[in-house]
C-alpha positions as CSV (number, residue, x, y, z in Angstrom):
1,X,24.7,170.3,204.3
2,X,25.6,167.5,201.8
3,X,23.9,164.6,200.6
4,X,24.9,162.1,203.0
5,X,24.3,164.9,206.3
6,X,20.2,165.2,204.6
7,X,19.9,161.0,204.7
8,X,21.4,160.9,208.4
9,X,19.2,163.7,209.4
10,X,16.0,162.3,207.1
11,X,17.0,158.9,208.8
12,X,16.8,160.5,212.5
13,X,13.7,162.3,211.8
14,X,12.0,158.8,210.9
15,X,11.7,159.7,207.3
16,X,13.4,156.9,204.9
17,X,15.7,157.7,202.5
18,X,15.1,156.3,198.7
19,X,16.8,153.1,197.7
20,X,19.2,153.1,195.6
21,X,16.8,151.9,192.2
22,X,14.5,154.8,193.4
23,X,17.0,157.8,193.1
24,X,16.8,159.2,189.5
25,X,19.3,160.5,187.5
26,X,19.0,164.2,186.5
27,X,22.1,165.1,185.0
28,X,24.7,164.5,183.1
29,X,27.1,164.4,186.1
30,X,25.7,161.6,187.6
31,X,26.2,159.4,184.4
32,X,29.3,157.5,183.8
33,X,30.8,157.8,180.5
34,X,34.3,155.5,181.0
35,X,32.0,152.8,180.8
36,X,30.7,150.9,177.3
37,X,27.4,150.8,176.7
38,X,26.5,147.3,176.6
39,X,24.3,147.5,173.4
40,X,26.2,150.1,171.4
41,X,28.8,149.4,168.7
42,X,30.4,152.2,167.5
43,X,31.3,150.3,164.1
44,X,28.1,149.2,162.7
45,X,27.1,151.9,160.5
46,X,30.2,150.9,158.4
47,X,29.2,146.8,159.2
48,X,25.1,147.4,158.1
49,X,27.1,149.1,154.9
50,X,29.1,146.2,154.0
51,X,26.3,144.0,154.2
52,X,24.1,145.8,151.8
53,X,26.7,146.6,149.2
54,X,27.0,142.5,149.2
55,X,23.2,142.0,148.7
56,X,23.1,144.8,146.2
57,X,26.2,142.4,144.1
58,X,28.0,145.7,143.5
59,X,25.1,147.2,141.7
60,X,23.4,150.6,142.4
61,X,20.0,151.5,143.4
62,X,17.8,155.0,143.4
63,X,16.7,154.3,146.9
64,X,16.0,152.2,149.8
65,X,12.2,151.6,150.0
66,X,10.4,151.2,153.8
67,X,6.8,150.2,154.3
68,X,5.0,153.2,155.2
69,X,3.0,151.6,157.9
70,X,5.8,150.1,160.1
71,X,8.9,151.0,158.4
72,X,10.5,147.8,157.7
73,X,13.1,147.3,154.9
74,X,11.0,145.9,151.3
75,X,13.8,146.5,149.0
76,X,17.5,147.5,148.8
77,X,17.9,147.2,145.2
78,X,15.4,149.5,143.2
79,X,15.1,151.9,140.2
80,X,12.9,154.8,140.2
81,X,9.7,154.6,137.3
82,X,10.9,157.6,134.8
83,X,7.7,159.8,135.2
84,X,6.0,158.8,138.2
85,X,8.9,159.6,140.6
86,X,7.1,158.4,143.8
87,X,6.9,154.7,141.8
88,X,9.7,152.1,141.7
89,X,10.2,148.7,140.5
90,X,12.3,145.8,141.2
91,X,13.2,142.2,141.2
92,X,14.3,141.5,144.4
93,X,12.3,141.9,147.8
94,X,12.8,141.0,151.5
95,X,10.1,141.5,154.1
96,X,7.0,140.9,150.9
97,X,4.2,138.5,150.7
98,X,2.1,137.8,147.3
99,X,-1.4,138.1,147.7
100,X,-2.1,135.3,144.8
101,X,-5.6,135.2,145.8
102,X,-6.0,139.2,144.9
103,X,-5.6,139.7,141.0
104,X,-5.6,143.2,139.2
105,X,-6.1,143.4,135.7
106,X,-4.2,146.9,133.6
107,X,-5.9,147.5,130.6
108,X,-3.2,148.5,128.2
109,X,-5.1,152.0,127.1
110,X,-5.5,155.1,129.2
111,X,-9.4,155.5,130.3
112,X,-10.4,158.5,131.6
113,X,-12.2,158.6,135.1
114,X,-15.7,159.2,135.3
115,X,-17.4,159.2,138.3
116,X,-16.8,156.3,139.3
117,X,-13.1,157.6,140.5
118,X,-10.3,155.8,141.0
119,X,-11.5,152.0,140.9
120,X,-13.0,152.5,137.3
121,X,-9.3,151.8,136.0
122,X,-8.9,148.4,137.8
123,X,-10.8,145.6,135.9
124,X,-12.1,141.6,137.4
125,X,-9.1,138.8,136.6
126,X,-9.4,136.9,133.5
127,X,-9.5,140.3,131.4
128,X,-7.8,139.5,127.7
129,X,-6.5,143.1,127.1
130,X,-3.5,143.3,129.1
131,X,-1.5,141.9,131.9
132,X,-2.5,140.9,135.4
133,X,-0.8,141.8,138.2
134,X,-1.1,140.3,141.8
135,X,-1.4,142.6,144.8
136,X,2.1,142.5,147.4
137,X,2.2,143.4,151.0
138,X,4.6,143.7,153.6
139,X,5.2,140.8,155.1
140,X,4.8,142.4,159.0
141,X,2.1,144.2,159.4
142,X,0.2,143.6,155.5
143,X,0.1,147.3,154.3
144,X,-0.3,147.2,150.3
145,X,3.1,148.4,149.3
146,X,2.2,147.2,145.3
147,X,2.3,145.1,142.9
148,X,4.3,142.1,140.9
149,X,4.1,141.5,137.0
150,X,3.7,138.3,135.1
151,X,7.3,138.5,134.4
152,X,8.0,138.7,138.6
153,X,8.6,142.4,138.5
154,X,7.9,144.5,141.3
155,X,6.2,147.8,140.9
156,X,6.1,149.7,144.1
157,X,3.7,152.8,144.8
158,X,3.0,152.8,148.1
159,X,6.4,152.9,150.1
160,X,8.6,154.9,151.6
161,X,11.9,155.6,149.8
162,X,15.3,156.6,151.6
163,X,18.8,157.7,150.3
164,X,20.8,154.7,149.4
């Protein structure tokens, strides 16, 4: 019996058939593949690469760094810190907001951390001995991806780097 025999005979037992937006599609068979999709472009890759080689101004850059929290794009132009490879700094952002309000001092000498872990290195604003840094978020969902300089450098710690 084929498909259309079962509806008549579901039809004359009483028993309605599906609609048409209730049948699901189980295989590939059923899927028509001479049409487009209508969202997909099959050239975009090479289009999204174009683009960011003409932000970048022909220059390089040691990665592609994503906020860890939603994923969005903070930076396309970056260079990896020389010892601390999970840090990078940069001058240009996208997707960033300054906290101004929030102010970090870096005291210019190594302390050691007693027990009072990891904050004992941070210090109040107005501190003389080194420079001040302000705190920087992702702009879309205000995860704390790092911090900028007094000379507008970016220092990035908390991202997630891709292959550029």
């Amino acid at each position: 019996m084929n498909n259309k025999d079962d509806e008549t005979h579901k039809e004359e037992e009483g028993e309605e058939s599906p609609s048409h937006s209730q049948q699901t599609v189980s295989n590939d068979d059923e899927i028509d593949y001479s049409v487009k999709p209508e969202f997909y472009d099959p050239e975009l890759d090479d289009k999204d690469e174009v683009w960011v080689q003409k932000k970048r101004g022909g220059r390089t850059s040691d990665a592609i760094l994503n906020c860890p929290a939603c994923f969005t794009t903070l930076c396309l132009d970056c260079q990896r810190h020389e010892k601390n490879v999970t840090q990078y700094r940069a001058m240009f952002v996208v997707n960033c907001k300054i906290k101004s309000e929030q102010v970090v001092a870096h005291l210019g000498s190594k302390r050691k951390r007693g027990k009072k872990g990891r904050g004992s290195s941070e210090a109040e604003a107005g501190s003389d001995m080194g420079k001040t840094y302000k705190r920087v978020c992702c702009s879309v969902c205000s995860t704390e991806v790092g911090v900028i300089d007094e000379e507008e450098i970016y220092h990035f710690f908390n991202v997630i780097p891709s292959e550029s």
